[in-house]
N, C-alpha and C positions, 0 to 999 in steps of 0.2 A: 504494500500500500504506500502511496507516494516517496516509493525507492529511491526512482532517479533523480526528480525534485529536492529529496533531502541532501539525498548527493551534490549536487549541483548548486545549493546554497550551502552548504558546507564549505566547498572551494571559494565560493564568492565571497565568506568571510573571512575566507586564510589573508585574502589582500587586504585586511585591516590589521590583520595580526602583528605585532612588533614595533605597531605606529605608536608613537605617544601620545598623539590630540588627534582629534577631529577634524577633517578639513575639506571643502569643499573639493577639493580634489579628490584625495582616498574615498570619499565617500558617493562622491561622483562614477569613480571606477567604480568601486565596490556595487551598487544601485544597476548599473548598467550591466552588469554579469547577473544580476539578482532577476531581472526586468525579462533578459537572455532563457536562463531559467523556468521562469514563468509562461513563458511562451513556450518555449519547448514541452511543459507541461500540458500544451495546450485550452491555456488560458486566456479568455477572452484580451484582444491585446488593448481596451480602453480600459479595462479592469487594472491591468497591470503597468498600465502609465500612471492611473491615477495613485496605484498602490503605493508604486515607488517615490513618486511629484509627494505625494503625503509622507511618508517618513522617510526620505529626503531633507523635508520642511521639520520635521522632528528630531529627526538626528541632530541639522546644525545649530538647532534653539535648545541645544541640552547645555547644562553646566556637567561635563565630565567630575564626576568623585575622582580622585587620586588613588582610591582605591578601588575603581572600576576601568580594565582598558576598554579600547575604543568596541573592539570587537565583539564586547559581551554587551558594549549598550546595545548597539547594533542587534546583534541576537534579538534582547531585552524588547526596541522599540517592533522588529519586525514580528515576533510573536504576537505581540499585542494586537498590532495592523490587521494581520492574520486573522486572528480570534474576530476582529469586529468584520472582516471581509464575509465571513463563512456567517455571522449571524449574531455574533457577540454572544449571546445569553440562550441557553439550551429552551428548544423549543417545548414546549410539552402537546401530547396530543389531549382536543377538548372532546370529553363524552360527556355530554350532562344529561341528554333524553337517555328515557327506560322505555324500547331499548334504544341504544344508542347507535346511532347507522353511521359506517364510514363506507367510502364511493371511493374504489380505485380505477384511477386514470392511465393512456400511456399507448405507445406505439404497440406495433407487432413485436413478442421476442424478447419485453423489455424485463419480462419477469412477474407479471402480476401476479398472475395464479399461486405461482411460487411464494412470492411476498405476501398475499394472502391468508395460506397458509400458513407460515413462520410469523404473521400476525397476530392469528388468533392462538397460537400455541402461545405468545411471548403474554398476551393480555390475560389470560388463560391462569398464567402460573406464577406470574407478576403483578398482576391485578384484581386476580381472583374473581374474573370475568367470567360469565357464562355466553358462548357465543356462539354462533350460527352461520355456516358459512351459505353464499349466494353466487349459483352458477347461472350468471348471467351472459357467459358468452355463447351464442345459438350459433355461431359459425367458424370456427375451426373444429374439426373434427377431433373428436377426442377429448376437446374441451372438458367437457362436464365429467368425462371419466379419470381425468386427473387431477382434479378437485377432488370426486368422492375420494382415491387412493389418497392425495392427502390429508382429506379430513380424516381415515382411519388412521395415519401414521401419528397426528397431533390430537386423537379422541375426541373430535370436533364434527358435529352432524352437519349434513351438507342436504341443503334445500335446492330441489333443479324439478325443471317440468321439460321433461324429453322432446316431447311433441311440439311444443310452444316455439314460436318465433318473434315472439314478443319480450322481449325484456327489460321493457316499462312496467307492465303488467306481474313479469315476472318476479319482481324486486317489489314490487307494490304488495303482492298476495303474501312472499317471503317475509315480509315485517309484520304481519298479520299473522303468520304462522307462528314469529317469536314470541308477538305479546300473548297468543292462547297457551305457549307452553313453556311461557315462564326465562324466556334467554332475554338476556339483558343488554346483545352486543350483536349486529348485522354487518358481514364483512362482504360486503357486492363485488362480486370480481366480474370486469367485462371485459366485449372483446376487446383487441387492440385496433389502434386504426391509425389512419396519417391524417395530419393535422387539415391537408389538403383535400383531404374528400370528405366534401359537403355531408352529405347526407349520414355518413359516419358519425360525422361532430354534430349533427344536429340531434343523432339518437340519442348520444349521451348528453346532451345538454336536456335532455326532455326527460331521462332516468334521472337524472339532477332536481329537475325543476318539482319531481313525480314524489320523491323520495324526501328533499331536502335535509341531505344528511347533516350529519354534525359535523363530519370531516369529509372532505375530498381530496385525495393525495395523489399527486402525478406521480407513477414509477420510470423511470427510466434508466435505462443503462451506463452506467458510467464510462463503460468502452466506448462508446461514440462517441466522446471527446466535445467537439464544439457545438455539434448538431443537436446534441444534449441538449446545449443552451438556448436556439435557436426554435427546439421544440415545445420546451417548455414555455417559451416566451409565446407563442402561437395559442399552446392550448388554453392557457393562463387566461387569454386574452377573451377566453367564449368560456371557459369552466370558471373562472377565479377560483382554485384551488383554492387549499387553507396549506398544503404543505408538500415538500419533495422528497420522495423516498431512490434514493443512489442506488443498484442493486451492480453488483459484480465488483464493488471497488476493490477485491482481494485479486484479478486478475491482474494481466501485462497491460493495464492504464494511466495514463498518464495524471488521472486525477484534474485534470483542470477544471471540468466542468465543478466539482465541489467547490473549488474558488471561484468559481464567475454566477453559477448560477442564484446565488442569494441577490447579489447585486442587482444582475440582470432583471430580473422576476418581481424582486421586494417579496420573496416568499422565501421563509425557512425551511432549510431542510431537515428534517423532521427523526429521519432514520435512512442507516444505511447496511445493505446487505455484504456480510466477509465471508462470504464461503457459501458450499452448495447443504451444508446439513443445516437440519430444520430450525436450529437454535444459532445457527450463522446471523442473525442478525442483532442489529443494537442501534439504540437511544442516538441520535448525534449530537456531541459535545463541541462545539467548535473550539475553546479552548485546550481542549485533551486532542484534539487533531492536529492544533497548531503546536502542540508539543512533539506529536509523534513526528510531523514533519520535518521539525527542526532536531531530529533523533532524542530528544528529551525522553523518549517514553509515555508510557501511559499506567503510571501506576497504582491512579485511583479505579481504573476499570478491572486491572488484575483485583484487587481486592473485593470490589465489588463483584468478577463472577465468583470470587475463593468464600464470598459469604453467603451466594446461594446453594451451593453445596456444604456449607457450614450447619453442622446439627451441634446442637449443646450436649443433650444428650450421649451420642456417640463419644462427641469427648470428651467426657466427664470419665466415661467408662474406658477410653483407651490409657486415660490418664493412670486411670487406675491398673492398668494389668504394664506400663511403663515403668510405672515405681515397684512394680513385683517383679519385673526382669520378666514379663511373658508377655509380651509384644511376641506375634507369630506372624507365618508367613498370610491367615487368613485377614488378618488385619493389613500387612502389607498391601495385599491382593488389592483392598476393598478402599484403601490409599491411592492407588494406582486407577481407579476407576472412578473414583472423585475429581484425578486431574486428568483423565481421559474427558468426565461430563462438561467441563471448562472451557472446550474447545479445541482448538487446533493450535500444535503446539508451539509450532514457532511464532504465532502468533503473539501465541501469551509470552514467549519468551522476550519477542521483539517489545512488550509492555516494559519491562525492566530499564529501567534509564541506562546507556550505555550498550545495553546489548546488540539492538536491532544492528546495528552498523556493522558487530562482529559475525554476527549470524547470515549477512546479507547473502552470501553466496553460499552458503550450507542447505542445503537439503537436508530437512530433518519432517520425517516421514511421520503418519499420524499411527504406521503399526510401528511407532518406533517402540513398544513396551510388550509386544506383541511376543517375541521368544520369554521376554520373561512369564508374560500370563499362561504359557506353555509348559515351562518349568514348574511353576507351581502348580498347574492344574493334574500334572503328570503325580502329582505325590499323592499318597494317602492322604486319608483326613488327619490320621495320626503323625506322618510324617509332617504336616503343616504346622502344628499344633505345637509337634517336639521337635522341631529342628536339628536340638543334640545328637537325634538318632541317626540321623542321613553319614552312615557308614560307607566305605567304598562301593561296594554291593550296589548298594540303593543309589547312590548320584548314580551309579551307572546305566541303572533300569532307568529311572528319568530321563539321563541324556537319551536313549532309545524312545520312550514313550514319545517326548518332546519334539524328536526330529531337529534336536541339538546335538553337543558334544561333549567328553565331561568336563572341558576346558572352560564353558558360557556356565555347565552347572556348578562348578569351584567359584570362578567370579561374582556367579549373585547369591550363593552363599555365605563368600567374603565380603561384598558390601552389604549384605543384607545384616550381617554380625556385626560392623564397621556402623550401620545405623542405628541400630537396635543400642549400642552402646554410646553413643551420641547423641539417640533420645532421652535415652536414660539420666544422661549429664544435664540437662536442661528441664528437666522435671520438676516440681514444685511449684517455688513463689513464682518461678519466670514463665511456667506452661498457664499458673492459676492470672497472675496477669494477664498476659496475654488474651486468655478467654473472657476477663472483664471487659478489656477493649475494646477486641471483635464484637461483643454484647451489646457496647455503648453505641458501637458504630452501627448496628444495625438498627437500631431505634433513631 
């Protein structure tokens, strides 16, 4: 996610590095590679005159600290730029009608369905929404049969009339179906269309007019770069959306459109999709973006997924079998699958300030924990339980079970012993802290 852009302002502040002051020159260059950047990202280019002509205008009206170089105001002023470019202040989605309808918008391809989907799972389990999905697109074939397949993958019931070509009427009877049975939350998914055919844009302005949602959110693909912006600015134009949902920013994009599109539009973007599993999507912060940009990381969003997989309970209980020296391998297991539910791992890795940059060219794969759930699944209940026991004999049958070797079954033995004594070390006041924290922080 904005790889090469982070890249590429990273170099454009090495030319401030070692300066002493400020100066219309250094900063002049610096701006101009910055500007370069930007565009390359494919970023609308009046977006990115303005961006720079503005802190530009900020840099040289700064009184430099002495204990600040040039290069980290620089940083400092363009983060901030950043943050107000994309939207300043996190948008929130408004549901306030029972139930509450939101209208997805958006070309052929861009994702809706999909987004839809990963929607109402997200409101679902974060909000504790009861919701309904709406197959409203009557023309692509298939349509409605990959709504139903993902409303069973997210336990979310899916409202469709086979026969029907109407999907004014269709979305109309579907809200009418929620208030008789009780769903609190109508997610209308239509078809796609171009901005340019009439009679497309006029169906969905009439679903719009039919339904009057709470929300109407343009999805669009972030790979299409400018046209991105171009489209949304069209549709905006006959729907006034309430907000923009980004889908693919995980892929080879250049990201610009997240930078031009708030400007362009005067509409926040709302959320954006990283990845193709169902829980790939999230909230958009624009200050937590302008940091991952600029490689800062993103370490309130690590935390934030580490506390929805956070139980009290469980750890209260691990805490306890820690200071008894009987942490086992089932408890490892059940570890490993809490930071499997968190997402995609380099991801989360790339959250960590400093890392992203180191990991940029590593492939680190999502079965990367995949031989070890092999290992352990290969053992007895008992050998999980007693570690101790795992004699030459038995690593052996596991390398076999596992379709390992006993070289991978010694090593996660030895780190597994290596951690086990390591949790142990950090047990008490420091574990019983810690879970006050996390506790605080979740309220």
């Amino acid at each position: 996610m904005f790889d090469n852009l982070s890249e590429r302002l990273e170099r454009s502040f090495k030319i401030l590095k070692g300066e002493g002051k400020i100066t219309e020159i250094n900063v002049a260059e610096t701006l101009k590679d910055v500007r370069r950047a930007l565009l390359d990202a494919d970023v609308n280019y009046k977006v990115a005159k303005n961006f720079t002509d503005t802190v530009k205008e900020k840099a040289l009206g700064q009184n430099v600290l002495t204990a600040v170089k040039p290069s980290q105001l620089m940083v400092k002023i363009v983060h901030d730029e950043l943050t107000k470019l994309m939207g300043g202040d996190t948008a929130e989605i408004e549901l306030k009608n029972r139930p509450a309808v939101i209208l997805m918008s958006g070309l052929q391809g861009s994702g809706k369905t999909t987004f839809s989907g990963k929607l109402a799972r997200m409101l679902k389990m974060k909000k504790n929404r009861k919701p309904l999905l709406v197959a409203c697109d009557v023309y692509r074939p298939a349509a409605i049969e990959q709504l139903k397949v993902l409303g069973q993958q997210v336990e979310v019931p899916v409202y469709s009339e086979p026969e029907s070509k109407n999907p004014v009427q269709i979305a109309l009877n579907a809200i009418q179906e929620a208030k008789a049975k009780g769903y609190d939350l109508v997610i209308v998914d239509t078809a796609g269309r171009l901005a340019i055919d009439e009679q497309m844009m006029n169906e969905i302005e009439a679903i719009k007019n039919a339904i009057n949602p709470d929300e109407t959110l343009f999805v669009v693909d972030a790979m299409t770069g400018q046209d991105a912006v171009n489209t949304a600015r069209e549709f905006n134009e006959r729907l006034d959306f309430n907000g923009v949902v980004l889908t693919k920013l995980d892929g080879d994009t250049r990201g610009g459109a997240a930078l031009s599109i708030r400007t362009v539009v005067n509409k926040p973007i709302k959320f954006v999709g990283t990845g193709e599993k169902l829980d790939a999507v999230d909230q958009f912060h624009p200050a937590r973006m302008a940091d991952r940009i600029l490689g800062m990381g993103d370490i309130v969003s690590l935390v934030e997924r580490a506390q929805e997989q956070y139980d009290e309970e469980e750890a209260k209980r691990l805490q306890k079998k820690i200071q008894k020296n009987q942490f086992d391998f089932n408890d490892f297991l059940t570890q490993i699958q809490q930071i499997k539910k968190m997402g995609n791992l380099k991801e989360l890795a790339s959250m960590i300030p400093g890392v992203g940059k180191a990991i940029k060219d590593i492939d680190i794969d999502d079965n990367a924990f995949k031989s070890i759930e092999a290992i352990i699944y290969s053992m007895t209940p008992q050998e999980r339980t007693h570690p101790e026991i795992l004699n030459g004999s038995r690593r052996t049958r596991i390398a076999k079970g596992s379709g390992t070797n006993i070289q991978e079954v010694n090593r996660l033995l030895k780190q597994f012993d290596q951690t086990r004594k390591m949790m142990k070390m950090v047990t008490g006041s420091k574990m019983a802290g810690m879970m006050q924290k996390m506790q605080k922080m979740k309220k």
